[in-house]
N, CA, C and O atoms as CSV, one atom per row, in Angstrom:
chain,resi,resn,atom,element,x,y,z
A,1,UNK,N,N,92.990,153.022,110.284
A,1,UNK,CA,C,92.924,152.558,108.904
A,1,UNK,C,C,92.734,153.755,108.000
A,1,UNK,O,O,91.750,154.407,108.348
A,2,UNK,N,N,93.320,154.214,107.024
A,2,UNK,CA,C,93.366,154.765,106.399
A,2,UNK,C,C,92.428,154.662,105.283
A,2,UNK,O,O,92.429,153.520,104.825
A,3,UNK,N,N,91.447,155.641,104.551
A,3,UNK,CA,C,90.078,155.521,103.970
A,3,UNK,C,C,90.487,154.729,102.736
A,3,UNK,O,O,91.568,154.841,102.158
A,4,UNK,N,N,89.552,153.965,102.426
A,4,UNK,CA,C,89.605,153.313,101.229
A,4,UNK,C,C,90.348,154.008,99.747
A,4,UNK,O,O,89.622,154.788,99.130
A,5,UNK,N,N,91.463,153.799,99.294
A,5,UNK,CA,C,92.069,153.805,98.015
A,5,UNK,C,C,91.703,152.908,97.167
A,5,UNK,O,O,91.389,151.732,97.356
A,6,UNK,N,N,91.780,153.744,95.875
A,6,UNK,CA,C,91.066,152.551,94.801
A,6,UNK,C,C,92.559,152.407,94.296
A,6,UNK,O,O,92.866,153.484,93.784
A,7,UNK,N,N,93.675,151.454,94.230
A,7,UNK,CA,C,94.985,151.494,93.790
A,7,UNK,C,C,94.572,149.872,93.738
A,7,UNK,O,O,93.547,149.503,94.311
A,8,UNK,N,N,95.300,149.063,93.126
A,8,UNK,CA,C,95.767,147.871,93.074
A,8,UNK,C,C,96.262,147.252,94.337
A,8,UNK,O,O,96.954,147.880,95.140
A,9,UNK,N,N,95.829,145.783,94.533
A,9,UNK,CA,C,96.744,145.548,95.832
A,9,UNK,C,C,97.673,144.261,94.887
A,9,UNK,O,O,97.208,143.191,94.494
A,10,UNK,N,N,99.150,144.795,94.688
A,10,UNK,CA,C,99.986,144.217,94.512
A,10,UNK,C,C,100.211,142.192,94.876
A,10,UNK,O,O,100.522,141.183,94.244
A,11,UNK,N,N,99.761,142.622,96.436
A,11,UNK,CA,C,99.904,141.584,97.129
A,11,UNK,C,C,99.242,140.297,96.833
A,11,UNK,O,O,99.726,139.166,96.818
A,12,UNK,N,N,97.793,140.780,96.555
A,12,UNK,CA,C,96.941,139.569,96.018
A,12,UNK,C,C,96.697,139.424,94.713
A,12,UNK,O,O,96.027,138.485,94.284
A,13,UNK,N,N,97.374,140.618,93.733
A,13,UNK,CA,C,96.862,139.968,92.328
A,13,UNK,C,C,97.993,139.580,91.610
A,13,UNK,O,O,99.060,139.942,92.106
A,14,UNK,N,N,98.049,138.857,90.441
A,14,UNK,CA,C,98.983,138.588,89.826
A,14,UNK,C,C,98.622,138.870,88.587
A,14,UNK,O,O,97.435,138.858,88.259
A,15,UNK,N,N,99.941,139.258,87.453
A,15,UNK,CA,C,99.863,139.661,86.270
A,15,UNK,C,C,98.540,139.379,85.247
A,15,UNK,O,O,98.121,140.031,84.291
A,16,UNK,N,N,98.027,138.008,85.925
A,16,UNK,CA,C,97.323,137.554,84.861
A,16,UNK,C,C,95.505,138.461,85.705
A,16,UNK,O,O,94.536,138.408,84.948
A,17,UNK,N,N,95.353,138.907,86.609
A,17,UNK,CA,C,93.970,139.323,87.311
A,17,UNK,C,C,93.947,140.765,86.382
A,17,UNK,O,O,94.635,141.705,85.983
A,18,UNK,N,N,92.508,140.121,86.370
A,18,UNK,CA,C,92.105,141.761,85.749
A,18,UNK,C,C,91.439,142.985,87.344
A,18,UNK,O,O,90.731,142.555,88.255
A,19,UNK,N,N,91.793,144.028,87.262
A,19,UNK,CA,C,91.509,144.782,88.486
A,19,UNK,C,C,90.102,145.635,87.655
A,19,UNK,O,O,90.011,146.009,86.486
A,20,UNK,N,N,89.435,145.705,88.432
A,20,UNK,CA,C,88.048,146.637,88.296
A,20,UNK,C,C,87.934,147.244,89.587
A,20,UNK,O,O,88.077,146.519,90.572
A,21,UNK,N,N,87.644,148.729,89.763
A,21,UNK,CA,C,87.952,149.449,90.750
A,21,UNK,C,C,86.231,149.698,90.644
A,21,UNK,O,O,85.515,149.583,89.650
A,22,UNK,N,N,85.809,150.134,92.245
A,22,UNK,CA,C,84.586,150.770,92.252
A,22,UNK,C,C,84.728,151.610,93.809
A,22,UNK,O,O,85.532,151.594,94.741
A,23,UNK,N,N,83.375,152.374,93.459
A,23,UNK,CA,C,83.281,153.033,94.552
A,23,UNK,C,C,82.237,152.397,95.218
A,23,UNK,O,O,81.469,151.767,94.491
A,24,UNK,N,N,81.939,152.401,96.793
A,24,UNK,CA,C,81.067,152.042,97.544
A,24,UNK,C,C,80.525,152.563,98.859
A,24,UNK,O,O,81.123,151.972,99.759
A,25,UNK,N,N,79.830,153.240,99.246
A,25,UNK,CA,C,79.862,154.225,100.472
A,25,UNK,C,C,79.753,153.079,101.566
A,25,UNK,O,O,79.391,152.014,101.066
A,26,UNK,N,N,79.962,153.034,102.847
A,26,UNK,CA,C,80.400,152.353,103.963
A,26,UNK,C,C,79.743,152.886,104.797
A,26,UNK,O,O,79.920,154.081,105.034
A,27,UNK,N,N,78.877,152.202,105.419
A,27,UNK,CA,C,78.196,152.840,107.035
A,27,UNK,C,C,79.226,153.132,107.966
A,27,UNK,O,O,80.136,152.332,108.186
A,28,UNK,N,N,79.164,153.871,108.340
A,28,UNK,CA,C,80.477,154.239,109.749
A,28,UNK,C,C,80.097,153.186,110.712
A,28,UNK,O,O,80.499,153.575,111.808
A,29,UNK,N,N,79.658,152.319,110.802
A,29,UNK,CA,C,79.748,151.593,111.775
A,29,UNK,C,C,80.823,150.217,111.212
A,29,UNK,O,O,81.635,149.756,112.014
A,30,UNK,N,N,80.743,149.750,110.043
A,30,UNK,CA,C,81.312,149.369,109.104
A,30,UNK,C,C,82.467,149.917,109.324
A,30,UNK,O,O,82.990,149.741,110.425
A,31,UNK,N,N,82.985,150.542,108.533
A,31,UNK,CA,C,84.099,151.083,108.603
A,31,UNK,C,C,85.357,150.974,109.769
A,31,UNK,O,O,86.543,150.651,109.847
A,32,UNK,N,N,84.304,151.447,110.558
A,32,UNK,CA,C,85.480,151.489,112.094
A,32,UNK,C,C,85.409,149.864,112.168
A,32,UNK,O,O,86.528,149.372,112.314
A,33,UNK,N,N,84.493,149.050,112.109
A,33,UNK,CA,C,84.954,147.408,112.334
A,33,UNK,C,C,86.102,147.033,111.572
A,33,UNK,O,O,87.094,146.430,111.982
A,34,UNK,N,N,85.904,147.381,110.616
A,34,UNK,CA,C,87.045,146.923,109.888
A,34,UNK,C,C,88.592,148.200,110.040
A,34,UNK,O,O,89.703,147.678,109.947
A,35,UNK,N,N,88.552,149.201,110.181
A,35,UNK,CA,C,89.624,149.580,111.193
A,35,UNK,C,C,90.167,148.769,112.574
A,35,UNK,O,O,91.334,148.461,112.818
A,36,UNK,N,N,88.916,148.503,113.444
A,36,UNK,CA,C,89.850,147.759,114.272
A,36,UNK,C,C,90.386,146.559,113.957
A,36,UNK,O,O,91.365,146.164,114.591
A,37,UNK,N,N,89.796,145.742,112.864
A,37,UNK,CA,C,90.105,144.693,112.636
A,37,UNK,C,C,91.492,144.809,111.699
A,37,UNK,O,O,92.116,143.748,111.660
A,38,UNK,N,N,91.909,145.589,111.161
A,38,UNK,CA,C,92.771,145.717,110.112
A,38,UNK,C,C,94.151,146.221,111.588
A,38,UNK,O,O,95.279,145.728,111.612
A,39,UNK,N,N,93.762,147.001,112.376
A,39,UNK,CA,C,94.880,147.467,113.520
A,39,UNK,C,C,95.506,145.896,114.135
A,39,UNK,O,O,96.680,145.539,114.223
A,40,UNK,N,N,94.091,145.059,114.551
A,40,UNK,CA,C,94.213,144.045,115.303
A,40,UNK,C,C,95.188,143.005,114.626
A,40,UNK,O,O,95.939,142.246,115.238
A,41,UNK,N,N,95.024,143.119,113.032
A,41,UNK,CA,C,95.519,141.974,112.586
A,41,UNK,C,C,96.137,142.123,111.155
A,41,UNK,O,O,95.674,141.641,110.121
A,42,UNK,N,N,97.576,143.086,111.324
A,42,UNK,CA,C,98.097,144.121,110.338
A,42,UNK,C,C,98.619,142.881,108.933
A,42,UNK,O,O,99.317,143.323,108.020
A,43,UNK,N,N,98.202,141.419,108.928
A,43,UNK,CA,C,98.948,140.920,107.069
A,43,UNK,C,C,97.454,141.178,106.860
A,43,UNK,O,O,97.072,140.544,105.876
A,44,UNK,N,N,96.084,142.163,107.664
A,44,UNK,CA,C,94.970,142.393,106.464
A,44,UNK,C,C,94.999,143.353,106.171
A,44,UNK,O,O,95.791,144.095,106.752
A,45,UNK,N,N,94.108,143.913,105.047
A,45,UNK,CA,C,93.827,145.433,104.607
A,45,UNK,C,C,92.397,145.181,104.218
A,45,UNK,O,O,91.788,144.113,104.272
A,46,UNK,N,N,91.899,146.553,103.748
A,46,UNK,CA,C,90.880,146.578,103.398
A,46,UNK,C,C,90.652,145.994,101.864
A,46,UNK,O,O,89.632,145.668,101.257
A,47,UNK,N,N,91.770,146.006,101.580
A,47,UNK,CA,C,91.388,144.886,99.996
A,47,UNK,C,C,91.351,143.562,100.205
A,47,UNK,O,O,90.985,142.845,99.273
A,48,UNK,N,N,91.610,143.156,101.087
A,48,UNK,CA,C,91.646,141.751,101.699
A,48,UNK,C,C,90.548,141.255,102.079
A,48,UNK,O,O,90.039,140.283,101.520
A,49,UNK,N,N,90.100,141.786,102.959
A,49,UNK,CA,C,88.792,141.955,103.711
A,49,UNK,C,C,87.554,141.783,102.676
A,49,UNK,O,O,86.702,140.895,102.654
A,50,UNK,N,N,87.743,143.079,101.697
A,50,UNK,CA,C,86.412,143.114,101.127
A,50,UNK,C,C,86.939,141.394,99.894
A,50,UNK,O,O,86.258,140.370,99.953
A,51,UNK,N,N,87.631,141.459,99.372
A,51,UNK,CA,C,87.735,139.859,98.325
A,51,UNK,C,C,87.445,138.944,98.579
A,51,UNK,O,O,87.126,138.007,97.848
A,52,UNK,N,N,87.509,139.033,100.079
A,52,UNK,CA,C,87.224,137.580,101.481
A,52,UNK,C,C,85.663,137.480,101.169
A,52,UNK,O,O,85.041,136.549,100.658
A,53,UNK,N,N,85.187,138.801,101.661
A,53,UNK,CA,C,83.682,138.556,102.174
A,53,UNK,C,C,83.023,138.766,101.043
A,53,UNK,O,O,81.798,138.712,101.153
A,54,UNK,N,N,83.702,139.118,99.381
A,54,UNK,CA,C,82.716,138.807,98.263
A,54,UNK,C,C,82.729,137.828,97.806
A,54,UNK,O,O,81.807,137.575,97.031
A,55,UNK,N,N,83.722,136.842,98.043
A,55,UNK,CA,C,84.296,135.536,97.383
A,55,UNK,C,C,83.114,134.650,98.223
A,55,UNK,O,O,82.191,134.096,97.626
A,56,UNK,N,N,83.333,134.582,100.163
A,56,UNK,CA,C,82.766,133.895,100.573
A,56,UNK,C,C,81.155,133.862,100.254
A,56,UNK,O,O,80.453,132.854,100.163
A,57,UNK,N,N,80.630,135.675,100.061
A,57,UNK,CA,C,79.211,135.442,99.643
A,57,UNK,C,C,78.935,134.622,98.813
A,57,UNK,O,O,78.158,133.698,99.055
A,58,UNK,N,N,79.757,134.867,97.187
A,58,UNK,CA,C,79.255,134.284,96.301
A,58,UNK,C,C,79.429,132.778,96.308
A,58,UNK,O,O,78.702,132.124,95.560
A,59,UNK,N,N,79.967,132.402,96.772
A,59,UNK,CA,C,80.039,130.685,97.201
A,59,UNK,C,C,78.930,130.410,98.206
A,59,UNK,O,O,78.060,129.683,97.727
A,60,UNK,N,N,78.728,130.759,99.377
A,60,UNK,CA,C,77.736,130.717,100.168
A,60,UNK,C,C,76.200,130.710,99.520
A,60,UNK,O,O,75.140,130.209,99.893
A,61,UNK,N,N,76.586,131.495,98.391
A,61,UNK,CA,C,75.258,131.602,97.177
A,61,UNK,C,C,74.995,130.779,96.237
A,61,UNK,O,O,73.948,130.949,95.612
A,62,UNK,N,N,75.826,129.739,95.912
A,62,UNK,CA,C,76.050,128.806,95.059
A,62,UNK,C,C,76.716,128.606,94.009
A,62,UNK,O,O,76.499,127.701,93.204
A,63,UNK,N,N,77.782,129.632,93.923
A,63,UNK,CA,C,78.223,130.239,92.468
A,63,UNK,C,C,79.364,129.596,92.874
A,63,UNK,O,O,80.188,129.835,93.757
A,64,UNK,N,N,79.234,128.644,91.968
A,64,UNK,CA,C,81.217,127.671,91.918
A,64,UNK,C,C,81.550,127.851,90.556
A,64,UNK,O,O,81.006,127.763,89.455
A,65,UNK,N,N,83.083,128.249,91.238
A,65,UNK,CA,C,84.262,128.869,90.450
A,65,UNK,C,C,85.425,128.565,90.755
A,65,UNK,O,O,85.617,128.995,91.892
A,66,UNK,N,N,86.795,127.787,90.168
A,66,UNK,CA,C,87.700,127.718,90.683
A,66,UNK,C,C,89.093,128.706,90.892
A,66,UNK,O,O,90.206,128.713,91.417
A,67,UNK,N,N,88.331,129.376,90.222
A,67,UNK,CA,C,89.103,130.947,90.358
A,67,UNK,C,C,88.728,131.465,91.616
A,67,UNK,O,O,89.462,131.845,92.528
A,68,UNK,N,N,86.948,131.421,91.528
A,68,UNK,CA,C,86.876,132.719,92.946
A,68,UNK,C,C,87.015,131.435,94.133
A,68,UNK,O,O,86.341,131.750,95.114
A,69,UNK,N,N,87.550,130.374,94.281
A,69,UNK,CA,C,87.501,129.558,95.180
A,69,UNK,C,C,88.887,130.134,95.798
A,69,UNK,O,O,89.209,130.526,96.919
A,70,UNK,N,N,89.505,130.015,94.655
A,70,UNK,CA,C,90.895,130.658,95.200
A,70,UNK,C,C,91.091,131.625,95.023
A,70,UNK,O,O,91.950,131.677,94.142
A,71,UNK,N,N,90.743,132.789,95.410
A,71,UNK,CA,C,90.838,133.743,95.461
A,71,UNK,C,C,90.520,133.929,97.035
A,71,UNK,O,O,91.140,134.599,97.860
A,72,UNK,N,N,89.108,132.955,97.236
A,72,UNK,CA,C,88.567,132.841,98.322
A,72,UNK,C,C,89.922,132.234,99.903
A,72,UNK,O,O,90.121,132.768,100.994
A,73,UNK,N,N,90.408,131.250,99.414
A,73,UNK,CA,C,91.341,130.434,100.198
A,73,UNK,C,C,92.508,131.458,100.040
A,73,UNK,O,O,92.904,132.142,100.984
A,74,UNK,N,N,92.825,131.494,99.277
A,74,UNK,CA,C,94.174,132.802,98.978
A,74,UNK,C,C,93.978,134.106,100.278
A,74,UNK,O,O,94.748,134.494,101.157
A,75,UNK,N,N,92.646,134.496,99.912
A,75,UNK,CA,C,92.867,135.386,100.858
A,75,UNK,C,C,92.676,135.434,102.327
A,75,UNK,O,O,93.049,136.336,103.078
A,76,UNK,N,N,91.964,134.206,102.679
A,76,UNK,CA,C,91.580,133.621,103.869
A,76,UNK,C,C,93.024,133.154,104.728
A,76,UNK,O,O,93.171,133.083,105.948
A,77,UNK,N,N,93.732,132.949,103.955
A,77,UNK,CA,C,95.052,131.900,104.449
A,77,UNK,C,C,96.060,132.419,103.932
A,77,UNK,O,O,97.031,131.667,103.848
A,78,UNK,N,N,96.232,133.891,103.385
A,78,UNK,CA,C,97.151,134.277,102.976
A,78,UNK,C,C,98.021,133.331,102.076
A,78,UNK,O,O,99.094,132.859,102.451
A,79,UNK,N,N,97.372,133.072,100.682
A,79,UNK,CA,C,98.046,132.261,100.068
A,79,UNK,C,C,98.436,132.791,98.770
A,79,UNK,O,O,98.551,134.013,98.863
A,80,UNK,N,N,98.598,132.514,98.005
A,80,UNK,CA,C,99.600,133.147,96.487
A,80,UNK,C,C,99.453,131.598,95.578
A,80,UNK,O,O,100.403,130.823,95.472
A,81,UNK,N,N,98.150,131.357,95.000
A,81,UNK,CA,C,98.424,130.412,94.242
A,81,UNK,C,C,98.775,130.391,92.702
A,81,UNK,O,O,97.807,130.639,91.983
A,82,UNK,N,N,99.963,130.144,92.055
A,82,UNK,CA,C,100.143,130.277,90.895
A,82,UNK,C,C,99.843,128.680,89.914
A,82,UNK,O,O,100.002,127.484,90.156
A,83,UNK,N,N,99.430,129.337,88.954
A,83,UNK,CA,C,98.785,128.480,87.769
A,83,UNK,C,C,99.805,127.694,87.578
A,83,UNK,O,O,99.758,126.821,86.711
């Protein structure tokens, strides 16, 4: 896996998403999980990954949204939902 780029991922946003880029340091133990996991299972990336597991937190937390719901399912199921 190639180290985290802060670029846009084409794939999951659409014209209307606003992108906010950040930086975040990664435990190396981290990291390589999600290397093998990204080798194991190439329609993910690391922008995928991380939208998954912030979407699912914040739902898991109680925060309902029908945006980050789908954002949540979108990226879980590789989906593309348009308005």
């Amino acid at each position: 896996m190639k180290e985290l780029d802060y670029n846009e991922n084409s794939k999951v946003l659409n014209q209307k998403d606003e992108v906010i880029s950040f930086k975040c340091e990664l435990q190396e133990n981290l990291q390589m999980a999600m290397k093998d996991f990204v080798e194991k299972h190439p329609n993910w990336d690391q922008y995928r990954i991380l939208q998954a597991a912030i979407a699912g937190f914040l739902m898991q937390k109680g925060f309902q949204n029908r945006d980050l719901t789908r954002l949540y399912v979108g990226n879980m199921f590789s989906m593309n939902f348009k308005d």
